[in-house]
Structure formats: structure tokens, C-alpha cells
PLY file of the C-alpha trace (Angstrom):
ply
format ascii 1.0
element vertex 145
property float x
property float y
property float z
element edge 144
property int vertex1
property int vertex2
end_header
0.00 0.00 0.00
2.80 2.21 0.82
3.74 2.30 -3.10
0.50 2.84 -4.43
0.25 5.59 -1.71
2.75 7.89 -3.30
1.57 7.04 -6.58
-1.83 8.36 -5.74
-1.12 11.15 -4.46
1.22 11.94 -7.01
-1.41 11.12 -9.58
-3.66 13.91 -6.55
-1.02 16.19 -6.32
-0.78 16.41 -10.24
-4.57 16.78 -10.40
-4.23 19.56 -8.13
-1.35 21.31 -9.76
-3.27 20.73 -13.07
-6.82 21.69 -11.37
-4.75 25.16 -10.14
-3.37 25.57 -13.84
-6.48 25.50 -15.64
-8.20 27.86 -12.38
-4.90 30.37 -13.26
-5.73 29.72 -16.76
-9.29 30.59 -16.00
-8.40 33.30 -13.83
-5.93 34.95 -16.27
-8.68 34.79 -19.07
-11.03 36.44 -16.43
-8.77 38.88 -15.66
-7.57 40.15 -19.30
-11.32 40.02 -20.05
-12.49 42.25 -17.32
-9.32 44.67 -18.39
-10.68 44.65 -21.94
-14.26 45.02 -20.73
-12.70 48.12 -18.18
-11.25 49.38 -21.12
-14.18 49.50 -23.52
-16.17 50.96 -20.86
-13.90 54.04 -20.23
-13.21 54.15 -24.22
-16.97 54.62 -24.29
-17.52 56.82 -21.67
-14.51 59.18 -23.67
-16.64 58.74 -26.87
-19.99 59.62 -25.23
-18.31 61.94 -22.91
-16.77 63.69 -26.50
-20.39 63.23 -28.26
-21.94 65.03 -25.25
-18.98 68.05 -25.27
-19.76 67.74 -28.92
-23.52 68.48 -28.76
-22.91 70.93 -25.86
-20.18 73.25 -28.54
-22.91 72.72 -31.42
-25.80 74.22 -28.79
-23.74 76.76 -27.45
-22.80 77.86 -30.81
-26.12 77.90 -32.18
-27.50 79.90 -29.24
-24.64 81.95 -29.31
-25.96 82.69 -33.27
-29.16 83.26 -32.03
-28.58 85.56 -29.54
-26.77 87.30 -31.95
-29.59 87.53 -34.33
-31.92 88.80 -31.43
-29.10 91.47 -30.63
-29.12 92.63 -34.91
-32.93 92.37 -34.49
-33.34 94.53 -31.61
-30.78 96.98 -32.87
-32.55 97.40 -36.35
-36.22 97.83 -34.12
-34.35 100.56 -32.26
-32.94 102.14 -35.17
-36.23 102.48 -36.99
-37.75 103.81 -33.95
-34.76 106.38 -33.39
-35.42 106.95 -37.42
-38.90 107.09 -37.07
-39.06 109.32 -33.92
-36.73 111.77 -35.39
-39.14 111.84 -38.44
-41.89 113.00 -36.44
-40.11 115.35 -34.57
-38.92 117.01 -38.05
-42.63 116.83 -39.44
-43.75 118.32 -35.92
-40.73 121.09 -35.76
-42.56 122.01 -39.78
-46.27 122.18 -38.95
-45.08 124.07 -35.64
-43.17 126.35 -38.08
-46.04 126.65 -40.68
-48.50 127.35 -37.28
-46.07 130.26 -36.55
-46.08 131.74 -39.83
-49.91 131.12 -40.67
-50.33 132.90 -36.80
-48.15 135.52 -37.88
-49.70 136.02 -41.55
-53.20 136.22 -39.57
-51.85 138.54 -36.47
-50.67 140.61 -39.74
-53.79 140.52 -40.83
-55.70 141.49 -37.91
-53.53 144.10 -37.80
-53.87 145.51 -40.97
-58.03 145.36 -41.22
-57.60 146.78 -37.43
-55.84 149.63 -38.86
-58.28 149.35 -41.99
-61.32 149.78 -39.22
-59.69 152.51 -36.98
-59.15 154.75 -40.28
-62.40 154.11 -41.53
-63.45 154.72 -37.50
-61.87 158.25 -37.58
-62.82 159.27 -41.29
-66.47 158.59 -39.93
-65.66 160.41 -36.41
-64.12 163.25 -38.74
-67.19 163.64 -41.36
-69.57 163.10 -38.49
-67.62 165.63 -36.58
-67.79 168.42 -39.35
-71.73 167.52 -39.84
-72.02 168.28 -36.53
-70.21 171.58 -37.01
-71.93 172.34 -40.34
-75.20 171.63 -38.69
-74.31 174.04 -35.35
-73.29 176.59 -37.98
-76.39 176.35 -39.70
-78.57 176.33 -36.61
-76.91 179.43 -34.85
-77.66 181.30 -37.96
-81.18 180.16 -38.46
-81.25 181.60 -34.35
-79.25 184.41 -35.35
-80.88 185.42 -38.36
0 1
1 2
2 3
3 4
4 5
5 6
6 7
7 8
8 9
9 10
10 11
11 12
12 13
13 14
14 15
15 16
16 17
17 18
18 19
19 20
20 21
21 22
22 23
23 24
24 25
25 26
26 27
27 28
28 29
29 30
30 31
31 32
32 33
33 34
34 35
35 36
36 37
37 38
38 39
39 40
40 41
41 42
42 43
43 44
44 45
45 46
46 47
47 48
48 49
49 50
50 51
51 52
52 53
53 54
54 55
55 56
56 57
57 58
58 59
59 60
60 61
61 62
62 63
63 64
64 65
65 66
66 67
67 68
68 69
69 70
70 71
71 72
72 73
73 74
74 75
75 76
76 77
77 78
78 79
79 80
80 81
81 82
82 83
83 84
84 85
85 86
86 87
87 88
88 89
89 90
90 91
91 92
92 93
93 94
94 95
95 96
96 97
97 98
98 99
99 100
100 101
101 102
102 103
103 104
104 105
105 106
106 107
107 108
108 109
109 110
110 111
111 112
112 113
113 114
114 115
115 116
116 117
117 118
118 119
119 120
120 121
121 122
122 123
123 124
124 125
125 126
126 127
127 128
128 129
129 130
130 131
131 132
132 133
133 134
134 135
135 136
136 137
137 138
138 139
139 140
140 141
141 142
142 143
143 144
């Protein structure tokens, strides 16, 4: 029994040395596997991480163009209202101009048929005036006479 002892458990021990081989083997497979899986995660992470960074550039840029847009927009609004505001003030500034001179043209003329009425006024005070006289004149000497 002794001889077949050693035998078996050299025939065990090589089992077990082979059993631990193909467990390393196993092991090592597991392991470079899980590396390559580690490393396809983070190389996708990068990618998505990029795609994201990507998208986020494109958006920034296109609100960026937008705003930009709004900004020209907003500027050309105020513009036409400066434009427009200043063209009303000019058309206001020329019918407050033609007011003035119509006023004046009219105060002008007031004051011309005024002076028209106060000489007709006084040629009628004067002839009414030397009626008056004539017809004293004529009275005193129908008294007198």
C-alpha cells in the first residue's frame, strides 16, 4: 500500500497542480477580459463623454448665433424707432413752423383790417364831426338870423 500511496497522491497532487493551472488559466482569461471590458467601458464613456462636449459646442454655438440675431434684431427695431421718432419730430418742428407763420400772416392781418377799421373809425368820427359843425353853424344862424 505504501507504493501505491505515493503514486496516488502523485497522480492527486498532479490533479491539483493541473486543477490550479487550468483555475490560473481561467483566472488569467477572467482577468484580461475584465481589463478589456474596463477598457471599452472608459473608451466609451470618452466617446460619449466627446459626443456630449460635442452636442454641448454645437448648442452653445447655435444659441450663441441666435442671440446674436436677437441682438441685430433689436438693434434694427431701435434704429427704426430712433429713425422714425426723429421723423416725427422734423414733421412736428414744420407744422409748428407753418402754425407760426400762418399765426403771424393772420396777427398781420388782424392788424392791418384793425388799422383798416380805426381809419375808416376816424374818417367817420371826422365827417360826423364836421356835420355836426356844419349843422351848429347852420342852426346858430337860423337863431341868429
Amino acid at each position: 500500500m505504501s507504493a501505491s500511496n505515493p503514486e496516488d497522491e502523485t497522480r492527486s497532487l498532479q490533479r491539483e497542480v493541473r486543477q490550479l493551472r487550468e483555475t490560473i488559466d481561467v483566472l488569467r482569461t477572467e482577468l484580461e477580459n475584465s481589463r478589456l471590458e474596463r477598457e471599452r467601458a472608459v473608451e466609451q464613456e470618452r466617446a460619449d463623454a466627446s459626443a456630449e462636449n460635442q452636442q454641448l459646442k454645437s448648442t452653445i454655438n447655435a444659441l450663441r448665433d441666435e442671440l446674436q440675431v436677437v441682438r441685430f434684431d433689436e438693434n434694427e427695431h431701435i434704429k427704426q424707432a430712433v429713425a422714425a421718432a426723429s421723423e416725427e419730430i422734423a414733421q412736428l418742428k414744420a407744422t409748428i413752423s407753418a402754425l407760426r407763420n400762418e399765426l403771424e400772416v393772420q396777427r398781420l392781418d388782424c392788424n392791418e383790417r384793425l388799422r383798416q377799421a380805426t381809419a375808416v373809425s376816424n374818417d367817420t368820427i371826422q365827417q360826423l364831426t364836421a356835420t355836426i359843425q356844419a349843422l351848429r353853424k347852420q342852426m346858430e344862424q337860423q337863431h341868429a338870423g
